[in-house]
C-alpha positions as CSV (number, residue, x, y, z in Angstrom):
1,X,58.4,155.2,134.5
2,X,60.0,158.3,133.0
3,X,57.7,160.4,130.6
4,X,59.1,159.4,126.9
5,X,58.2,155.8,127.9
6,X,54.9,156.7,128.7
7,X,55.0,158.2,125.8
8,X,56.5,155.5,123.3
9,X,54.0,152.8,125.6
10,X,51.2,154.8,124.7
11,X,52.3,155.3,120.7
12,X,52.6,151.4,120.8
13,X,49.4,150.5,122.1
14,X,46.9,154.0,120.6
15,X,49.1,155.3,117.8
16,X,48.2,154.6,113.8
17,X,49.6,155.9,110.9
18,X,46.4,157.6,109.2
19,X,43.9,158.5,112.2
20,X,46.1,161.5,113.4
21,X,43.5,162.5,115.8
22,X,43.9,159.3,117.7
23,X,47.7,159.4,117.8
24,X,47.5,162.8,119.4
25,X,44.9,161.9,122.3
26,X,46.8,159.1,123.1
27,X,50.3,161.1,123.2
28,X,48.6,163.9,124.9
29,X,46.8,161.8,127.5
30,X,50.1,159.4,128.2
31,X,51.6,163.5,129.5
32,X,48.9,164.3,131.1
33,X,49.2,162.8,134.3
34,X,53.1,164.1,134.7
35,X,52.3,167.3,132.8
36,X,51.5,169.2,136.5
37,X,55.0,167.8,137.7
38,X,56.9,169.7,134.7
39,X,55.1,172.6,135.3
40,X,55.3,172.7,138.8
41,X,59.2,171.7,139.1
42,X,60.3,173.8,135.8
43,X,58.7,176.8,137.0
44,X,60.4,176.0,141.2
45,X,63.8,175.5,139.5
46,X,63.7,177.2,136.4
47,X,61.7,180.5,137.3
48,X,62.3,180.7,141.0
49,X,65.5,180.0,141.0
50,X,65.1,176.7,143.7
51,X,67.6,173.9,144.5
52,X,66.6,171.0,142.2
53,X,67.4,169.1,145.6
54,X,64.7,171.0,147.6
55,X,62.0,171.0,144.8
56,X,62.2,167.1,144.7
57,X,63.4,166.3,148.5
58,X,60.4,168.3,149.5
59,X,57.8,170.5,147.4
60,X,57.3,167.4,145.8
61,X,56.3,165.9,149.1
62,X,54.6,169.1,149.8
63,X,50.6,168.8,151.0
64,X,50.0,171.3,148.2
65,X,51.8,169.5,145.3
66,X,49.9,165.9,146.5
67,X,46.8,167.7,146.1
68,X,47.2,168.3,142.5
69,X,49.0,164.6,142.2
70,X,45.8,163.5,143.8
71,X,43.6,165.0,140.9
72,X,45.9,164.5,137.6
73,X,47.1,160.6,138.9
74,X,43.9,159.3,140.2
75,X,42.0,156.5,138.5
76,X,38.6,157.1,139.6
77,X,38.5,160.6,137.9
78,X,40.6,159.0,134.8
79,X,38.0,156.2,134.7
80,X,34.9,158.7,135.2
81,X,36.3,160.9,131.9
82,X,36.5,157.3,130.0
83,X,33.1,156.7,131.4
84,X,32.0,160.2,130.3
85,X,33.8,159.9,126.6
86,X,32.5,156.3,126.2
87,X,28.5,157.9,127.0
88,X,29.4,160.2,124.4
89,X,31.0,158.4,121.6
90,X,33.8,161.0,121.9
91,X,36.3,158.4,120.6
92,X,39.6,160.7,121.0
93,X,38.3,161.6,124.5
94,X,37.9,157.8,125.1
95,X,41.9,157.0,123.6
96,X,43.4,160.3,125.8
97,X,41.4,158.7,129.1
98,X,43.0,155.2,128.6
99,X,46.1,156.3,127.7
100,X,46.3,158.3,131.0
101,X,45.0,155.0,132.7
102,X,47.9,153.0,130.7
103,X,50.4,155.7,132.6
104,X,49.0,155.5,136.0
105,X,49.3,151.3,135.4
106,X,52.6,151.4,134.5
107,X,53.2,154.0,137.3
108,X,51.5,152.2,140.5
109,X,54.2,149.3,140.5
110,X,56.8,151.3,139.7
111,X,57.1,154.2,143.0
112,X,58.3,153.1,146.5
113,X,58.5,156.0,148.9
114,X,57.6,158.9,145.7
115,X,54.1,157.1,144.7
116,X,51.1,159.0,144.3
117,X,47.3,158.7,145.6
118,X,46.2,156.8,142.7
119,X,42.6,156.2,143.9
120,X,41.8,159.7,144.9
121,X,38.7,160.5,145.9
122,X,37.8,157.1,147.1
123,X,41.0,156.9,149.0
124,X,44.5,159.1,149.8
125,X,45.9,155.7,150.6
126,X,49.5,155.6,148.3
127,X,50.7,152.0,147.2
128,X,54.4,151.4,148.1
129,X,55.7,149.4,145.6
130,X,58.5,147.5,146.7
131,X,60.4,148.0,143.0
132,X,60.6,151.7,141.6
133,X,62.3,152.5,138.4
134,X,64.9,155.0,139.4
135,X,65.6,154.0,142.8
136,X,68.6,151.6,142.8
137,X,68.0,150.9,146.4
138,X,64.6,149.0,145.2
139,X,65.9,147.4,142.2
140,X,66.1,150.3,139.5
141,X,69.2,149.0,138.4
142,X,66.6,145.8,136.9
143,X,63.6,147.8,136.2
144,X,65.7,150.9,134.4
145,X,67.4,148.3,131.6
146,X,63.8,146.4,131.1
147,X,62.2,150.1,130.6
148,X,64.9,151.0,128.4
149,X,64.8,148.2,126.7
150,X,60.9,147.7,126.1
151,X,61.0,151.4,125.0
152,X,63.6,150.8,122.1
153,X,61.4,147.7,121.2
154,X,58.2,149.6,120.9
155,X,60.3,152.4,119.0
156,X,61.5,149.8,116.5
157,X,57.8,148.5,116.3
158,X,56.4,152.2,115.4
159,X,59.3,153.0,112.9
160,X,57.9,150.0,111.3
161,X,54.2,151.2,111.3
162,X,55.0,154.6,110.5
163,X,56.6,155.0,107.3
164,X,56.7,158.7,106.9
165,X,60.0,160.1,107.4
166,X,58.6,162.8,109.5
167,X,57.2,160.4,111.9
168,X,60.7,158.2,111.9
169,X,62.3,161.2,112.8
170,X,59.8,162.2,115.4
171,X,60.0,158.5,116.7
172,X,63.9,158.2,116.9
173,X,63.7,161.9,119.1
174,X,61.4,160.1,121.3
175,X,64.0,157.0,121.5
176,X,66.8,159.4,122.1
177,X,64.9,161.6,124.9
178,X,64.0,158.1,126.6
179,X,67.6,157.4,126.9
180,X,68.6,161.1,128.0
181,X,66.9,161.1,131.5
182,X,70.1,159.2,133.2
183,X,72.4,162.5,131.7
184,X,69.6,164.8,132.6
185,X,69.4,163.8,136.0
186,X,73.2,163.5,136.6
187,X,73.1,167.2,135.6
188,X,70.7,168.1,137.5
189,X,71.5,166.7,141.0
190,X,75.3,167.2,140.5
191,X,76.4,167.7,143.6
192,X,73.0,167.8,145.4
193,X,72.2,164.0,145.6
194,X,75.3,162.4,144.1
């Protein structure tokens, strides 16, 4: 899935109005898993100047970018820290684990031939889903419109919970960054993929 639905999944499932704290862990832990990937490819494309082409056709591939993918997209370690926050009663540690376990749910099904080693140390065995959400070849042009549309759903849903108008704002942003990834990535594989 792309990040502002994990985001806007997360918010539906971990976010409430007047427990801040718990809002944040679940926002924050619904990035974490694809926080490495921004920093990695914004700093290859951005900083170093590379060819958004090469950064995704291949670095991303690369045995040094799976090993971090192996860390921040496992489910054994995101289980252990659950484990861990659960032992302590660290209830915002418990919300940002399962919200990075909600991501890596919604992301096993959802990569063909780009899916990561979800079950990391146990195994570097990567699922092949036979559906992936941006790939038209395996049905993106089905799973893109349901994620789409789930996202505005769950947006409507938290406009309704949060009345604030500084959290409606914040929600719609969210709602309009969901829909921007098909203009972002037109821009940024013009004439590289396309």
């Amino acid at each position: 899935m792309n990040t502002p639905a994990h985001l806007i999944f997360s918010a539906a499932v971990f976010a409430r109005p007047h427990d801040r704290r718990r809002t944040l862990a679940g926002l924050a832990g619904a990035l974490a898993p694809d926080l490495s990937l921004y920093v990695m490819a914004g700093t290859a494309i951005f900083v170093l100047g590379l060819n958004p082409g090469y950064v995704f056709g291949t670095l991303y591939f690369s045995d040094a970018w799976q090993q971090v993918f192996r860390v921040d997209n496992s489910f054994v370690i995101w289980a252990a820290g659950f484990g861990v926050a659960w032992w302590y009663g660290a209830r915002a540690a418990m919300v940002f684990a399962a919200s990075a376990l909600l991501h890596l749910a919604f992301d096993l099904p959802l990569h063909h031939d780009d899916g990561r080693p979800h079950f990391w140390p146990v195994t570097d065995w990567v699922f092949e889903s036979p559906v992936s959400y941006w790939d038209r070849a395996h049905h993106a042009g089905v799973v893109g419109p349901v994620e789409m549309g789930l996202s505005l759903f769950f947006c409507l849903i938290l406009i309704r919970r949060f009345p604030s108008l500084r959290s409606r704002l914040l929600i719609a942003a969210l709602a309009a960054v969901q829909l921007s990834p098909a203009f972002f990535w037109a821009w940024m594989f013009a004439g590289n993929f396309l």
